[in-house]
Backbone as a printed PyTorch tensor [residue, N CA C, xyz], in Angstrom:
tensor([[[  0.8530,   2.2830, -16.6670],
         [ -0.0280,   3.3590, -17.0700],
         [ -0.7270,   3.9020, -15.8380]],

        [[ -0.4510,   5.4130, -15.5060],
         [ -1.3630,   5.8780, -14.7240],
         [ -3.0100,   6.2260, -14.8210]],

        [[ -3.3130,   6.3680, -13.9350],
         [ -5.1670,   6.5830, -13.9580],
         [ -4.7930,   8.0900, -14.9520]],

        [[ -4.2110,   8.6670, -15.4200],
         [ -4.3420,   9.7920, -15.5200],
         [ -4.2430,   9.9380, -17.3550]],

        [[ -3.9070,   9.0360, -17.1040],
         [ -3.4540,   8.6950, -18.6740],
         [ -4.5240,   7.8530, -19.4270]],

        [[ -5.0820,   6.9620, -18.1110],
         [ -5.8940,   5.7870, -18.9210],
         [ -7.6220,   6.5410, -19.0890]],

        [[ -7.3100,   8.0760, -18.1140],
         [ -8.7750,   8.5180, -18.2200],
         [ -8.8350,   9.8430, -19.4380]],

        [[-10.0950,  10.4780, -19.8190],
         [ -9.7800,  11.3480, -19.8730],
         [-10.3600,  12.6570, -19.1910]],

        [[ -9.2940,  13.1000, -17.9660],
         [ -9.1090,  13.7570, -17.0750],
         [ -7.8360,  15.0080, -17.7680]],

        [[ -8.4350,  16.1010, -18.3520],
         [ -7.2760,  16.8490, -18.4500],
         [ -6.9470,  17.5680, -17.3930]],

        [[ -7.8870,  17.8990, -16.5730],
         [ -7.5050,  18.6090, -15.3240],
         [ -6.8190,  17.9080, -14.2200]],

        [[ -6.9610,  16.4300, -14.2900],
         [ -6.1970,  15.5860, -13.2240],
         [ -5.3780,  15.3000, -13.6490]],

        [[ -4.7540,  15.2180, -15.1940],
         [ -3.6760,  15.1160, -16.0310],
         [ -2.6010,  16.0440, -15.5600]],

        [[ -3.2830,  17.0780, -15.7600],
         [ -2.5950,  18.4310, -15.4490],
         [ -1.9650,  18.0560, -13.8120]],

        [[ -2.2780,  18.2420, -12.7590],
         [ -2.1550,  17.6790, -11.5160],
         [ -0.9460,  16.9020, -11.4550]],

        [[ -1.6600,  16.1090, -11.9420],
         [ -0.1430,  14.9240, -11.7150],
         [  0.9150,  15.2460, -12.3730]],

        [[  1.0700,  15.7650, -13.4810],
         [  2.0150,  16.6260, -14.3220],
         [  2.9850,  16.8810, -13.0920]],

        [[  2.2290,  18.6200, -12.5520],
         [  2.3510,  19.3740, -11.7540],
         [  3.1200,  18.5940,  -9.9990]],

        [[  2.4420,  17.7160,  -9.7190],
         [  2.3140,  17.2540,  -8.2360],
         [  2.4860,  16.1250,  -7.9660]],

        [[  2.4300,  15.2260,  -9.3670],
         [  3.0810,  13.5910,  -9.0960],
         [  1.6100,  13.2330,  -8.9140]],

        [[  1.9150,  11.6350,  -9.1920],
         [  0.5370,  10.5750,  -8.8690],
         [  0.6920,  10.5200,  -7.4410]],

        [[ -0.1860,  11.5320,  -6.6830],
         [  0.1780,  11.4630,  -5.0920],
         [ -1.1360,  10.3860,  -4.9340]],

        [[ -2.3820,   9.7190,  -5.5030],
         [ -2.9660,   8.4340,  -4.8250],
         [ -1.8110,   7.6040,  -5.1010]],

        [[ -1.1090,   7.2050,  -6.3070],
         [ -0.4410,   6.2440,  -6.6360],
         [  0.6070,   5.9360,  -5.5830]],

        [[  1.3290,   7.3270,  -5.0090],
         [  2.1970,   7.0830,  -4.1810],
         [  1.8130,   7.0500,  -2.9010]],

        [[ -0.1500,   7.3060,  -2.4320],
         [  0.3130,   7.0800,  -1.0970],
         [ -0.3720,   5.4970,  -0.8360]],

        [[ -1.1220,   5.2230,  -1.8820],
         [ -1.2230,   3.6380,  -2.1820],
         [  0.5020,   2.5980,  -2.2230]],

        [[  0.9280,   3.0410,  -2.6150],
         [  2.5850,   2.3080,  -2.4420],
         [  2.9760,   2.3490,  -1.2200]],

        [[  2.8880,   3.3910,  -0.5480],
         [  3.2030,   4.0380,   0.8670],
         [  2.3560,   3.1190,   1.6470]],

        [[  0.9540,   3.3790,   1.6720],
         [  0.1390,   2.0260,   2.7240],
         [  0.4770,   0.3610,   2.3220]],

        [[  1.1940,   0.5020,   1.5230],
         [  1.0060,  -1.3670,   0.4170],
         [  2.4840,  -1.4140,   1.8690]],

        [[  3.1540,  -0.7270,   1.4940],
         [  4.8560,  -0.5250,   2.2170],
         [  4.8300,  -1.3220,   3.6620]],

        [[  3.7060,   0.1680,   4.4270],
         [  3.8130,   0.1330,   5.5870],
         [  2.7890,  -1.2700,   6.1390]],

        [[  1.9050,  -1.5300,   5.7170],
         [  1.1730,  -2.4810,   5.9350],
         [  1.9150,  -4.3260,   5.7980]],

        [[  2.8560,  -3.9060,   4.7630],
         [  3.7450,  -5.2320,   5.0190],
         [  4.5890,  -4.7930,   6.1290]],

        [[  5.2060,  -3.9240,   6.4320],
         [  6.1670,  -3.7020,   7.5210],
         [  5.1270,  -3.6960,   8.8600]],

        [[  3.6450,  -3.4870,   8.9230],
         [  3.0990,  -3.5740,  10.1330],
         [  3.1670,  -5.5150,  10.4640]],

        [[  2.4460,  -6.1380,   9.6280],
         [  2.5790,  -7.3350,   9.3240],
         [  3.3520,  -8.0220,   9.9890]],

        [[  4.8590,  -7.8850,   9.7920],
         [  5.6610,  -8.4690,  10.0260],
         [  6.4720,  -8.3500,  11.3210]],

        [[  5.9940,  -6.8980,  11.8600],
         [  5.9870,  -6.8300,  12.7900],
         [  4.7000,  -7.2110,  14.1120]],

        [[  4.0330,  -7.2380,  13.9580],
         [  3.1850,  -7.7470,  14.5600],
         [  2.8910,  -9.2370,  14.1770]],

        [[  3.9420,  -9.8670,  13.9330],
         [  3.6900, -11.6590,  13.5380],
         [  3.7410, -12.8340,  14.8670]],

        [[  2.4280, -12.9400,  15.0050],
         [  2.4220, -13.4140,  16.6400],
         [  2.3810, -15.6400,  16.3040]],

        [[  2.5720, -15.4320,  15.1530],
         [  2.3220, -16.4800,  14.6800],
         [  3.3930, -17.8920,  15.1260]],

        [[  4.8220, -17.0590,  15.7790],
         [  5.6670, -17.5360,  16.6200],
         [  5.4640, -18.2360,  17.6820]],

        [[  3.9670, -17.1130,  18.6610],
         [  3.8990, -17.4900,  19.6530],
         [  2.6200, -18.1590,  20.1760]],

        [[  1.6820, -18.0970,  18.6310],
         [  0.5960, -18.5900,  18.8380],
         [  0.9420, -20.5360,  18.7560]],

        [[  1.8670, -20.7820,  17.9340],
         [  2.2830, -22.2150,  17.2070],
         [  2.5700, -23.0600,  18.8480]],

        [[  3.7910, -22.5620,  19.8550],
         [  3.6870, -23.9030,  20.9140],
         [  2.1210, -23.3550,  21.6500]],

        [[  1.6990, -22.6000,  21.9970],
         [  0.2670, -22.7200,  22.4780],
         [ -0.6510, -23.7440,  22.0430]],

        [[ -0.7890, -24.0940,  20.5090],
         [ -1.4910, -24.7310,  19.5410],
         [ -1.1200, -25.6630,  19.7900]],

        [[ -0.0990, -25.9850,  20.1810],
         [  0.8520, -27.9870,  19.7680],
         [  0.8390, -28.1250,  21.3180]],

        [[  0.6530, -27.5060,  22.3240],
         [  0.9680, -27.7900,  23.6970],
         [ -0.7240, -28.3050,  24.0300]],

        [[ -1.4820, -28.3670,  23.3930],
         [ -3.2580, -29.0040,  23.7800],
         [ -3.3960, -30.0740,  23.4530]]])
């Protein structure tokens, strides 16, 4: 269920109709990229012999 549906918003109803759930999709979009930053930046490789070498 979208926010659009669960409110009552006829004018933001209308919108999303029109233009798509663009928070919904750019919330998916940051959820996306934020695992792909993540995983790229996983230093957790190089932090581990630093940690075990003390």
């Amino acid at each position: 269920m979208s926010f659009a549906e669960a409110t009552d918003a006829p004018i933001y109803a209308g919108l999303v109709e029109e233009q798509g759930d663009v928070p919904a999709e750019v919330r998916r979009v940051a959820e996306e990229t934020l695992l792909e930053v993540e995983s790229a930046l996983d230093f957790s490789a190089v932090r581990a012999p630093a940690a075990a070498a003390r």
